[in-house]
C-alpha positions, 0 to 999 in steps of 0.5 A, a space after each residue: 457425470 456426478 462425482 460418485 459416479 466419476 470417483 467410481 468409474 476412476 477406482 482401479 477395483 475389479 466392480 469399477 472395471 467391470 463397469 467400464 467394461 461393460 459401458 466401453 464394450 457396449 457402446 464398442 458394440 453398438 457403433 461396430 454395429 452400425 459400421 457392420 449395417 452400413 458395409 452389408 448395404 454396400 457389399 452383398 451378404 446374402 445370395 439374392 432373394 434370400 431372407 436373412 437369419 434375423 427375419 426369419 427369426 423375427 417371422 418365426 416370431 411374430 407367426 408364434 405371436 401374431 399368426 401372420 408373417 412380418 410384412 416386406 416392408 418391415 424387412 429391414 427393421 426385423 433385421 435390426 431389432 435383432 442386430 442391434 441387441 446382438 450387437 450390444 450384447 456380443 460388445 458388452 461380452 468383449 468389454 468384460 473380457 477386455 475390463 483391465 486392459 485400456 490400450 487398442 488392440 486393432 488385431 484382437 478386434 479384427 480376430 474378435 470379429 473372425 470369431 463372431 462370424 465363425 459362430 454365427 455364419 459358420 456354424 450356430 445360424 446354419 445349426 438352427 435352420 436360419 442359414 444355409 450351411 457354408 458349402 452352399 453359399 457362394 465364396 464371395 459372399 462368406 467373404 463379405 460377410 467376413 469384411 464386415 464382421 471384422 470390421 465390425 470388431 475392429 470399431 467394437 475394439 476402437 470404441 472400447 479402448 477409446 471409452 474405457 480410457 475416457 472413463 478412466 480419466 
């Protein structure tokens, strides 16, 4: 880093941790992420032969866009160019909220993750026609989906503290 980058990121003003919280959260949020993708190939998040919410958003998007529906195929990368900004954006929300604090908190990032997956699964994805409402999804895979949103909370959290020290060194 440049040394006006690096006296920046040391100051201790509100602007200086604003920046490291936004830096430390995204890249909280994109490895939280990662970590979430990897849990959902293992444990089952969907009943099966259901399209997931960020398909249907992508199909409802390129039908819009293009007239024609994303192809089986490109599934997997609808999913993620959905997750992926989502992801950073919900980390950079929480590095903001986290900007002063530099120690690890592993049971604000398992909460962090509850309440993503309550807001998303629970009740707005449900609200917007992009998932079934909860009663009519089996126990076990809301309990997956749960896993893996606090985990990825967890990692959103680890990463951040871990960033936001390191930048402030």
């Amino acid at each position: 880093m440049s040394n006006a980058v690096e006296a920046w990121l040391e100051k201790d003003s509100f602007s200086s941790n604003v920046t490291r919280g936004l830096i430390s959260g995204v890249l909280g949020g994109l490895a939280g992420t990662l970590v979430k993708t990897a849990i959902e190939k293992v444990l089952p998040v969907r009943k099966p032969n259901t399209r997931s919410a960020q398909v249907k958003l992508v199909d409802d998007l390129s039908v819009k866009l293009t007239g024609e529906r994303i192809s089986e195929t490109n599934h997997e990368l609808a999913e993620q160019l959905v997750n992926i900004p989502f992801g950073a954006s919900l980390g950079a929300t929480y590095g903001y909220a986290k900007r002063d604090k530099g120690e690890i908190s592993i049971l604000e990032g398992a909460a962090y993750g509850a309440t993503t997956w309550i807001g998303t699964h629970e009740t707005s994805l449900p609200l917007l026609g992009l998932k079934d409402k909860p009663t009519d999804i089996p126990l076990n895979v809301q309990i997956n989906e749960l896993i893996a949103h606090v985990a990825f909370g967890i990692t959103t959290e680890v990463i951040r503290g871990y960033v936001a020290r390191r930048l402030k060194e």
